[in-house]
Z-matrix of the N, CA and C atoms (Angstrom, degrees):
N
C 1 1.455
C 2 1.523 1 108.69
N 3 1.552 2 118.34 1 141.58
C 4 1.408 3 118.56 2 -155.14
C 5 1.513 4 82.30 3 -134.67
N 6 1.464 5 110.49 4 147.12
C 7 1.503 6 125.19 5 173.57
C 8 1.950 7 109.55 6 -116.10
N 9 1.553 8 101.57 7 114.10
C 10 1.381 9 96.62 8 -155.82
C 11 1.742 10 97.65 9 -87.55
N 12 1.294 11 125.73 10 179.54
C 13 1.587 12 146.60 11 -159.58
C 14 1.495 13 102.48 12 55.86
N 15 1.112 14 133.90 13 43.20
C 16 1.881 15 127.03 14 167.01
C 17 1.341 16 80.31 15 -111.51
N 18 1.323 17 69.37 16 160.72
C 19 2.029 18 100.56 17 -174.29
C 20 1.641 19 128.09 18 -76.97
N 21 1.733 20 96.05 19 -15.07
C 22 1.479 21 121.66 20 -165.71
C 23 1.328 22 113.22 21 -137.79
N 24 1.139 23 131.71 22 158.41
C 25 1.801 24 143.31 23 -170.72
C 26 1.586 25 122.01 24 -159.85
N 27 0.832 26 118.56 25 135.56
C 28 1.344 27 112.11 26 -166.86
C 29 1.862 28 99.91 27 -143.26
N 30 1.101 29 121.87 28 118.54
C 31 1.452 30 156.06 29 -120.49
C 32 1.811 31 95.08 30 -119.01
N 33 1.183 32 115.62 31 111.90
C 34 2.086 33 113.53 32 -161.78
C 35 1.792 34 76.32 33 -75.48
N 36 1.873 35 82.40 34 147.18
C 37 1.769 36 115.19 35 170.74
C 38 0.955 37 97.49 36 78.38
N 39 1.740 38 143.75 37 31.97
C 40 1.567 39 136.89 38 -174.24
C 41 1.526 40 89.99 39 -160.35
N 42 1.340 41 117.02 40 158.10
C 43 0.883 42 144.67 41 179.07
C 44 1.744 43 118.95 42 -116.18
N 45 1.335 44 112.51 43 -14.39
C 46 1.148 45 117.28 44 -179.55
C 47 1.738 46 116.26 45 -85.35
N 48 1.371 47 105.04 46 132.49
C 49 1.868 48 108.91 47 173.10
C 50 1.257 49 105.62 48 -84.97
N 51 1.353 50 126.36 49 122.04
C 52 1.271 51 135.68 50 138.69
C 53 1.923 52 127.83 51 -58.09
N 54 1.240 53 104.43 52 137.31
C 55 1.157 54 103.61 53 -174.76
C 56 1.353 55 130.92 54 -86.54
N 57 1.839 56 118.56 55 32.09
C 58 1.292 57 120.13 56 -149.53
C 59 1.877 58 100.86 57 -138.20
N 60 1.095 59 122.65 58 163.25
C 61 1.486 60 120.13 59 -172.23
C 62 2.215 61 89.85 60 -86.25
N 63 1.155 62 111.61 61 167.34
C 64 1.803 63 125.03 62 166.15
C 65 1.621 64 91.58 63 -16.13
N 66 1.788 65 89.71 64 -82.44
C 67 1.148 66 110.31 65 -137.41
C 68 1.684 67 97.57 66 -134.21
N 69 1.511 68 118.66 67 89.91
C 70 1.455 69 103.09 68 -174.73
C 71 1.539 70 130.96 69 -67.41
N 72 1.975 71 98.58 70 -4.06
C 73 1.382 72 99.30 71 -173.08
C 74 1.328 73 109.06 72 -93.25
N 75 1.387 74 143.06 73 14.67
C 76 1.702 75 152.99 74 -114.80
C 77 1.937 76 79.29 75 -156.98
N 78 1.111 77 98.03 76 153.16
C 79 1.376 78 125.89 77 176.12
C 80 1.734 79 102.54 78 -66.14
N 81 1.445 80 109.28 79 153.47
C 82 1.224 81 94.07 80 -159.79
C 83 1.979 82 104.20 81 -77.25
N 84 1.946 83 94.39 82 -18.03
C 85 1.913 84 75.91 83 -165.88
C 86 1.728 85 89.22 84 -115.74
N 87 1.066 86 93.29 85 70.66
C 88 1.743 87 110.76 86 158.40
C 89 1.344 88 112.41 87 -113.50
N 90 1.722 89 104.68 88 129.00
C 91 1.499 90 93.20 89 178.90
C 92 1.652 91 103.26 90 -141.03
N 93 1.553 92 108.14 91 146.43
C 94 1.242 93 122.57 92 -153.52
C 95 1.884 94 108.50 93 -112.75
N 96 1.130 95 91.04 94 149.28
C 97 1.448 96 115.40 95 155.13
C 98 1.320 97 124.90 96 -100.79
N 99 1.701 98 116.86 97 98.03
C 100 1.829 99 89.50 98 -178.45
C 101 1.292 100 94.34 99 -125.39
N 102 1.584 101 110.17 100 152.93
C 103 1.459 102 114.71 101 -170.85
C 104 1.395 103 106.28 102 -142.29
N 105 1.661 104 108.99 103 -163.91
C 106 1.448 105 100.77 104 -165.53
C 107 1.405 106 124.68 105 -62.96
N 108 1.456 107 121.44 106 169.71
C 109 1.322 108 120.70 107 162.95
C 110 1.969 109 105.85 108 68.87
N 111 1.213 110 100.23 109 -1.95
C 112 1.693 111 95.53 110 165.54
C 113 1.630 112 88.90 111 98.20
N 114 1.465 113 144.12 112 28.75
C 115 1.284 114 117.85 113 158.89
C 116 1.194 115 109.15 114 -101.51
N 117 1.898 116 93.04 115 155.12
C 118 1.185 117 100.74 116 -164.17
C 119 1.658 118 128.88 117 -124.71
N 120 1.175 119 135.66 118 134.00
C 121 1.252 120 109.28 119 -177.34
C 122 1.331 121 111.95 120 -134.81
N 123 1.814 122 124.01 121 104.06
C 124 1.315 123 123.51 122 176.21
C 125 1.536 124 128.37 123 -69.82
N 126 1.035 125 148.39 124 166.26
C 127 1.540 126 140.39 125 154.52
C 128 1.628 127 93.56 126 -135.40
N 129 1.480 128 105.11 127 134.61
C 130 1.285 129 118.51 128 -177.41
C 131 1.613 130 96.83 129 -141.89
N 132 1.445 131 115.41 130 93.61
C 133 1.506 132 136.47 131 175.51
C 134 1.451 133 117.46 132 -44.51
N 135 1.323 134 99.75 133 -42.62
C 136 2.037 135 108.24 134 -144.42
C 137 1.635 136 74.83 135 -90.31
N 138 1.754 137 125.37 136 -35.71
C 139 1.519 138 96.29 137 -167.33
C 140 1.791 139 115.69 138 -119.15
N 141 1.715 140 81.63 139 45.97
C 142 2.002 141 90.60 140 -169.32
C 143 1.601 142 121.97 141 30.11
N 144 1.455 143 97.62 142 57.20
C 145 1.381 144 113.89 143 174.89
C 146 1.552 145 134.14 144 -116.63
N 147 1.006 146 125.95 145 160.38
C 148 1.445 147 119.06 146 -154.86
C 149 1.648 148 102.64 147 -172.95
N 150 2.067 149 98.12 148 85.64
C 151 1.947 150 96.30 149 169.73
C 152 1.371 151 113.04 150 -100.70
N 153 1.590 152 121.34 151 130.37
C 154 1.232 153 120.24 152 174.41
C 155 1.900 154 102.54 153 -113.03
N 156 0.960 155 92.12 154 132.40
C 157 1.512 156 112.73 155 -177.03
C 158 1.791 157 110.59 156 -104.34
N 159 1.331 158 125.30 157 108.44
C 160 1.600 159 121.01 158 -164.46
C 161 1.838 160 76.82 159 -115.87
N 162 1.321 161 115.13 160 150.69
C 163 2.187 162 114.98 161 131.05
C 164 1.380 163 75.22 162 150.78
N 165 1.707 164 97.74 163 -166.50
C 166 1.382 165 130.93 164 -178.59
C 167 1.575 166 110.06 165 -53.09
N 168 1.758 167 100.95 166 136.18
C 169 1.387 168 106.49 167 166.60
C 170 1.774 169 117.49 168 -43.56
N 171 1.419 170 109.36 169 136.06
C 172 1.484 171 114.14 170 174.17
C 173 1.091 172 114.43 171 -78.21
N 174 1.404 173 119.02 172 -42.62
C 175 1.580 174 125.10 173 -155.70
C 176 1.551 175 91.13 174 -151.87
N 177 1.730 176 119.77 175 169.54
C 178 1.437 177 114.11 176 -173.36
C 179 1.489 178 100.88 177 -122.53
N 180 1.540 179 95.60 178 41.54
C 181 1.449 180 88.60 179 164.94
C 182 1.997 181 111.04 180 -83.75
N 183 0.987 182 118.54 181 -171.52
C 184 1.878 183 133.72 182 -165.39
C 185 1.893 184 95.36 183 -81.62
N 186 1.445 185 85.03 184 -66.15
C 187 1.795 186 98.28 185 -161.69
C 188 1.946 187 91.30 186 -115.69
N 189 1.212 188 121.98 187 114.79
C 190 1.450 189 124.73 188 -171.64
C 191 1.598 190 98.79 189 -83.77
N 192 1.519 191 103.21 190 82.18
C 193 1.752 192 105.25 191 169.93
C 194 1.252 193 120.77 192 -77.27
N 195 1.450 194 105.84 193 -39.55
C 196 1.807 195 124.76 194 178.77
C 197 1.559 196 119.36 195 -62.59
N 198 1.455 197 119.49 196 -49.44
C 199 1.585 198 133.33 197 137.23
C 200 1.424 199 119.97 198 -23.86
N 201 1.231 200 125.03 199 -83.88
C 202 0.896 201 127.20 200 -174.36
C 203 1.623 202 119.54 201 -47.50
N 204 1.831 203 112.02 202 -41.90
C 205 1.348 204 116.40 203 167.47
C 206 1.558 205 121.24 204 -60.17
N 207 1.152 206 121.48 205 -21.90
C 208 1.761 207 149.19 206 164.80
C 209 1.416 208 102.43 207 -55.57
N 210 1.403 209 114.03 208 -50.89
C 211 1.754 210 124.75 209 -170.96
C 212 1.735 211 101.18 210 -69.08
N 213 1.277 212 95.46 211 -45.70
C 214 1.756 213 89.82 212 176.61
C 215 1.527 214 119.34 213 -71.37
N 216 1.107 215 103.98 214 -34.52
C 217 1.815 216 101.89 215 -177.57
C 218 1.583 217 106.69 216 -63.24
N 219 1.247 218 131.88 217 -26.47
C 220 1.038 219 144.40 218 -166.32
C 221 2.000 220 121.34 219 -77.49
N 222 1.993 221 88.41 220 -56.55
C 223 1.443 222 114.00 221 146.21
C 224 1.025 223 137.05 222 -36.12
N 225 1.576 224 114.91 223 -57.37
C 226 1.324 225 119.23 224 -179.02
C 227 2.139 226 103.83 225 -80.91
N 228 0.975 227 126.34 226 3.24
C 229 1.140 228 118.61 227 148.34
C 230 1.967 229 125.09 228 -68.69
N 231 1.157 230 79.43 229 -57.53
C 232 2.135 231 67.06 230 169.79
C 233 1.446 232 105.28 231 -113.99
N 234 1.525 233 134.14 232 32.97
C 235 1.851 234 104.48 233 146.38
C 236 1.161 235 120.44 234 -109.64
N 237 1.483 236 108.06 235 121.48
C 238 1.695 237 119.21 236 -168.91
C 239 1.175 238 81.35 237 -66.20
N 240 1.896 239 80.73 238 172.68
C 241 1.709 240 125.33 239 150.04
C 242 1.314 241 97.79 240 -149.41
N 243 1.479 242 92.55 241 173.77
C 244 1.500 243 124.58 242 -172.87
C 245 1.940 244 91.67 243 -49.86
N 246 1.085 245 138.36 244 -60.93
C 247 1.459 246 126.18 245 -134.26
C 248 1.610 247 84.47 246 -108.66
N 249 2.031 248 131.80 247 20.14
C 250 1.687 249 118.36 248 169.90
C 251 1.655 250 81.14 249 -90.56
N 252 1.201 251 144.57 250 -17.48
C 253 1.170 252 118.58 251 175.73
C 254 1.644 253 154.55 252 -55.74
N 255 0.950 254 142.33 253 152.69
C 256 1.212 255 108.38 254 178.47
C 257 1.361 256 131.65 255 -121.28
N 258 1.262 257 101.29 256 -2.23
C 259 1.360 258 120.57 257 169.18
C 260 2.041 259 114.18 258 -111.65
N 261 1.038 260 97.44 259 116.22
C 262 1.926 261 101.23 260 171.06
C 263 1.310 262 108.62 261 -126.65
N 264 1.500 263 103.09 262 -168.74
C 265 1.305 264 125.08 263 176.80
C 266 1.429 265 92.00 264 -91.35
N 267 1.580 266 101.69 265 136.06
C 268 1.556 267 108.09 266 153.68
C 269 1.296 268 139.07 267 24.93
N 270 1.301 269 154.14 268 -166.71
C 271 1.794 270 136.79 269 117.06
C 272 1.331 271 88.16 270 -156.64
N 273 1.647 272 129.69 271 24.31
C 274 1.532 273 130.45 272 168.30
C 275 1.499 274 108.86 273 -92.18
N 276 1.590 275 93.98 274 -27.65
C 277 1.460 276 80.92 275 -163.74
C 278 1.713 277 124.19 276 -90.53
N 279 1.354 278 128.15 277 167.98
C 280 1.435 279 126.43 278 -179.69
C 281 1.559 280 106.36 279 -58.03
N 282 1.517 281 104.54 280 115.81
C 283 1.351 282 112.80 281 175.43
C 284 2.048 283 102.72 282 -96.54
N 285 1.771 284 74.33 283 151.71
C 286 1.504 285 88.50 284 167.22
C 287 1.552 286 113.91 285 -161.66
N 288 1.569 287 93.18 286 76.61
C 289 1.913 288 121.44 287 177.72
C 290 1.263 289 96.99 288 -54.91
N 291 1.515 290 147.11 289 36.41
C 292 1.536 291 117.35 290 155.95
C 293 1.409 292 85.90 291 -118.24
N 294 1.742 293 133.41 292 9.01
C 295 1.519 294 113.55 293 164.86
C 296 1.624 295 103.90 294 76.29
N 297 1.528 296 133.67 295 7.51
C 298 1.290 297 121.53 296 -168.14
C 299 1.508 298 100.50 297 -83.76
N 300 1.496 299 123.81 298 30.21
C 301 1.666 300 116.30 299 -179.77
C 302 2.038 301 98.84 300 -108.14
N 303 1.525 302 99.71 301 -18.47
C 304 1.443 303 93.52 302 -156.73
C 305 1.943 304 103.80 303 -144.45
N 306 1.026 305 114.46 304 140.53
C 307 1.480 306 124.86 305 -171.20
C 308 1.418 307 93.64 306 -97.95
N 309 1.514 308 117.52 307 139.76
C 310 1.346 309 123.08 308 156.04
C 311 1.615 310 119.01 309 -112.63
N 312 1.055 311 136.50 310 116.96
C 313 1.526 312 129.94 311 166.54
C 314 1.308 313 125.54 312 -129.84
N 315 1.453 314 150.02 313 -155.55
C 316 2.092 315 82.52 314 -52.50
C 317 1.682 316 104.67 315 -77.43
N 318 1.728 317 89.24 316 151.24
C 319 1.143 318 104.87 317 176.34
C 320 1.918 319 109.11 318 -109.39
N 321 1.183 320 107.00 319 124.89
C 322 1.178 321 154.93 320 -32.03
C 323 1.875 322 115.18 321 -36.62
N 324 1.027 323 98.26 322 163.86
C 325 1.464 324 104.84 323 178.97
C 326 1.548 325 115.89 324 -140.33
N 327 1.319 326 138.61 325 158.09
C 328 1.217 327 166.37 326 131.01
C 329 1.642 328 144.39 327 -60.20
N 330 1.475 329 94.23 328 -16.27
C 331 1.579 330 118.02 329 160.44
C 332 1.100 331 132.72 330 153.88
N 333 1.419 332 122.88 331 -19.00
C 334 2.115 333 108.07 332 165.37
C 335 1.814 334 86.71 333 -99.51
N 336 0.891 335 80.94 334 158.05
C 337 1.570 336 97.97 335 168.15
C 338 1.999 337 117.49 336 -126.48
N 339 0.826 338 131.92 337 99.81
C 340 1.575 339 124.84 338 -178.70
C 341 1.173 340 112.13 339 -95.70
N 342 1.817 341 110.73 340 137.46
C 343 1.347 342 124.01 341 -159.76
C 344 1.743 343 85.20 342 -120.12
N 345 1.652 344 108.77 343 144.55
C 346 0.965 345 103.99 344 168.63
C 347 1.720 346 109.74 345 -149.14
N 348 1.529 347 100.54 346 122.70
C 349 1.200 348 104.00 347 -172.46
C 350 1.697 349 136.12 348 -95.51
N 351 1.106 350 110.26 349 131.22
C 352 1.665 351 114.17 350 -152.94
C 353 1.204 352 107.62 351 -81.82
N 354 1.739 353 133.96 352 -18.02
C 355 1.199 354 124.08 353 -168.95
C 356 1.901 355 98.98 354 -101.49
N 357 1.032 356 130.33 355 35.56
C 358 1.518 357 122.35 356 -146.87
C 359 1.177 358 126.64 357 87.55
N 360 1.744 359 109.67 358 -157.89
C 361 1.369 360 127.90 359 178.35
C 362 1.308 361 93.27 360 -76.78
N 363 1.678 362 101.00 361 132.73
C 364 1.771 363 112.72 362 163.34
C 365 1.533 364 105.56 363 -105.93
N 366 1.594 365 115.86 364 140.09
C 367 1.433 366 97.30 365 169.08
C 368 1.497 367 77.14 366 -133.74
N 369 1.207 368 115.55 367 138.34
C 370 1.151 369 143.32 368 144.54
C 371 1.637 370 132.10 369 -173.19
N 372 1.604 371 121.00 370 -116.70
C 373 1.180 372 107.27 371 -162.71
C 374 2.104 373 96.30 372 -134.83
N 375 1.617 374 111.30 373 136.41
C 376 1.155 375 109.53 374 -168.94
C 377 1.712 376 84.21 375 -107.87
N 378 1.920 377 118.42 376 122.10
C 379 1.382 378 106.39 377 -179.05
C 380 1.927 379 107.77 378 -98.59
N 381 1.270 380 151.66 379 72.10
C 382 1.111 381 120.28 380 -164.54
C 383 1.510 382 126.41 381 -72.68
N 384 1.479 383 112.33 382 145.83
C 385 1.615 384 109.41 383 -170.83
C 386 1.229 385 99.71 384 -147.65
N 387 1.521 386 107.13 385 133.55
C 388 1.606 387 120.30 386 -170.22
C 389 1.517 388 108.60 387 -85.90
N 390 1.511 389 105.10 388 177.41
C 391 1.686 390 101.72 389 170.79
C 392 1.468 391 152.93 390 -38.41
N 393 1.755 392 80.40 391 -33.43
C 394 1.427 393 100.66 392 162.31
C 395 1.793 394 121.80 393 -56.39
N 396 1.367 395 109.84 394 -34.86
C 397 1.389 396 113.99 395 -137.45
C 398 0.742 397 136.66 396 78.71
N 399 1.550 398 128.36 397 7.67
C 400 1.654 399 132.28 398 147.65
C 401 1.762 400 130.19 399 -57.51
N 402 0.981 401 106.72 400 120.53
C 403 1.441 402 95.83 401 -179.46
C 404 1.400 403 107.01 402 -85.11
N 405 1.856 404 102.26 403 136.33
C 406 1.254 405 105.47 404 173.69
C 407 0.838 406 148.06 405 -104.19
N 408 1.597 407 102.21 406 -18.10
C 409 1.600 408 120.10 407 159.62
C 410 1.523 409 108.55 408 -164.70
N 411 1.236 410 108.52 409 138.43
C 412 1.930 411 129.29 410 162.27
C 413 1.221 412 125.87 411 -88.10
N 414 1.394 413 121.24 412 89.33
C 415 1.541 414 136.36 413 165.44
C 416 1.861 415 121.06 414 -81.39
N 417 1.505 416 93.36 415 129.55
C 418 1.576 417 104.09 416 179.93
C 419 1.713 418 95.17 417 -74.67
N 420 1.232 419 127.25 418 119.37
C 421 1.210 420 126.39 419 150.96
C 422 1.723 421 131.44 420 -90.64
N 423 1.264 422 121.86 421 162.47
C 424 1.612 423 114.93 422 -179.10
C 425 1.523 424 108.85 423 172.40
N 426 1.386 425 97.77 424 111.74
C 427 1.559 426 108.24 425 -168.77
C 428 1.661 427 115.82 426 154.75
N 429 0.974 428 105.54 427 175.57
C 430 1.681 429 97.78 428 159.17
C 431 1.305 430 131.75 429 -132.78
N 432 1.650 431 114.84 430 35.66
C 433 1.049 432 108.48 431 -170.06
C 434 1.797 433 87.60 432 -174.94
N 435 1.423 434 115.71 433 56.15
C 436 1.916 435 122.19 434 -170.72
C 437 1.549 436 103.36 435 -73.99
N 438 1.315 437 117.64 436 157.02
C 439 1.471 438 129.07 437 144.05
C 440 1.251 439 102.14 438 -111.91
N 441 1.555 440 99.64 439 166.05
C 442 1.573 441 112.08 440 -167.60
C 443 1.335 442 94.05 441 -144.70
N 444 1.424 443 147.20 442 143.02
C 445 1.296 444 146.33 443 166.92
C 446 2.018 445 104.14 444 -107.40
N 447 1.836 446 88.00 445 106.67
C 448 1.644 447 93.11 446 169.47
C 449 1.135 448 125.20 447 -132.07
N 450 1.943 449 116.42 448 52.42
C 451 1.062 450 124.00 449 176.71
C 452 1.889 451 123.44 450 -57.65
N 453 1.804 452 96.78 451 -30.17
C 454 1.772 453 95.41 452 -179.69
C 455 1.325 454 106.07 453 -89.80
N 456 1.425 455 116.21 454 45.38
C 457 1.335 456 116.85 455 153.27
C 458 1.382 457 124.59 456 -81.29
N 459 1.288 458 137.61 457 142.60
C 460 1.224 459 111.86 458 170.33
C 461 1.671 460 120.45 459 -98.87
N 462 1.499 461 116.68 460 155.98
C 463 1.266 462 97.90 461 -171.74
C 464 1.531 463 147.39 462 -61.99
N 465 1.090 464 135.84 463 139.17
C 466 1.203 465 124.37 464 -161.38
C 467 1.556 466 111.82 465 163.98
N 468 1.584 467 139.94 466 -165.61
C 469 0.627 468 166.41 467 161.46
C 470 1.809 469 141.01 468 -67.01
N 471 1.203 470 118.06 469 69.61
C 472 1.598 471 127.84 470 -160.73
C 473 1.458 472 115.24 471 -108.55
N 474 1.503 473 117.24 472 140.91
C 475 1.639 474 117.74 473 159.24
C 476 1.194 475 83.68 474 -118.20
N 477 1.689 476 83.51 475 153.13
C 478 1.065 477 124.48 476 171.62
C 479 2.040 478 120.20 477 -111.42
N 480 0.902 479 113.83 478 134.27
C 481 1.868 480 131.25 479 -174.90
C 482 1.112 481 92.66 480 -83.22
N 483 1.538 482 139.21 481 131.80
C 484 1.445 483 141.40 482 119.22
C 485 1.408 484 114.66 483 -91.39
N 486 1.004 485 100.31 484 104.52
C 487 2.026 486 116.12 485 -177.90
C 488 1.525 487 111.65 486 -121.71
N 489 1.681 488 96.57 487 129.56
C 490 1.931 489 99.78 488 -170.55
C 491 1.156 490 80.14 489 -146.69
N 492 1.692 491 147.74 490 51.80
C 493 0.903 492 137.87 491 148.04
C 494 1.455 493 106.25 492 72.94
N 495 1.090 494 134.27 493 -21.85
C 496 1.468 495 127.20 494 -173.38
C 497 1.633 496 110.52 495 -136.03
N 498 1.446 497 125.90 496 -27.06
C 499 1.357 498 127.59 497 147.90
C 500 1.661 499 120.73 498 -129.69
N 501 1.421 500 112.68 499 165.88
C 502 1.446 501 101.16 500 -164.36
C 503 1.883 502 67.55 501 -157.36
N 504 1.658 503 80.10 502 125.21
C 505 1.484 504 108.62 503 145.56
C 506 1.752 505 142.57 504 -118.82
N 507 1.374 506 113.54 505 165.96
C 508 1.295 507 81.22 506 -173.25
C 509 1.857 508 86.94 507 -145.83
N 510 1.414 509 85.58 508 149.91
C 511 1.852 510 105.92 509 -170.69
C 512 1.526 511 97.92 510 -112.58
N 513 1.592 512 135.54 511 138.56
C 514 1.175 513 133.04 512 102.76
C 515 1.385 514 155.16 513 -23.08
N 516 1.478 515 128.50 514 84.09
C 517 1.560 516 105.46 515 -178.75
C 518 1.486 517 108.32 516 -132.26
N 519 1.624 518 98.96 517 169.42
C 520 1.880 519 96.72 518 169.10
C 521 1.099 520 108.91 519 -134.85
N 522 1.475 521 104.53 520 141.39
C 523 1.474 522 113.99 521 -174.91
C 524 1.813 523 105.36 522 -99.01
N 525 1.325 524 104.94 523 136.28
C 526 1.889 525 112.31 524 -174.24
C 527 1.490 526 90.87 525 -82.60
């Protein structure tokens, strides 16, 4: 087991330190298991992640460090975050992340979701974005009391944006 962002590595059946972190393309506090035949097992904390790599040896090296750094360059091409996007909500406007402007239910849910808003009619914009930080879809809202139908969600873990240009809240929910 290898602890990745250190400055140094040292390679089993050798005695020699290398001067390089695991895996420089890998988050720095991901730390790995790599074993024979090229399997692989990452832990990546900061983004509740977890790559396991099973099959045929890649290369005939002992411990596949070079591979595995290959697996990340590759990775970090399609796993978002919040800031690969390019479209968000706002960041001018008055936030208020505890959501105390707007009710979401039911939480958890299965497919409508009803928003209900405490200061009046809201018209603005509902952004939803999954775990990743992908946004998945932008709804015009207007009313004070909307349903939304989000059964082709898949299950998991979503916030939701309430943005009206002048406050922006934001809800937690999970869909079963």
């Amino acid at each position: 087991t290898w602890l990745n962002g250190k400055s140094a590595l040292m390679v089993p059946q050798s005695q020699i330190v290398l001067p390089t972190s695991v895996s420089p393309n890998a988050p720095a506090d991901m730390y790995a298991a790599l074993g024979k035949n090229g399997q692989l097992i990452n832990v990546v904390p900061s983004q509740g992640l977890v790559v396991i790599r099973m099959g045929n040896n890649p290369d005939n090296l002992l411990v596949p460090f070079t591979y595995n750094n290959e697996v990340w360059k590759r990775l970090n091409h399609v796993i978002c975050n919040k800031t690969a996007t390019t479209e968000k909500p706002s960041d001018t406007v008055q936030k208020d992340s505890t959501g105390e402007g707007v009710s979401v239910y039911p939480n958890p849910f299965t497919s409508d979701l009803t928003f209900e808003f405490k200061k009046g009619v809201f018209k603005g914009n509902l952004w939803v974005v999954n775990s990743l930080g992908q946004i998945i879809r932008i709804d015009k809202i207007n009313g004070t009391t909307v349903s939304r139908p989000f059964g082709d969600l898949s299950p998991g873990f979503y916030t939701l944006y309430f943005d009206n240009g002048k406050e922006r809240w934001v809800k937690k929910v999970v869909k079963r």
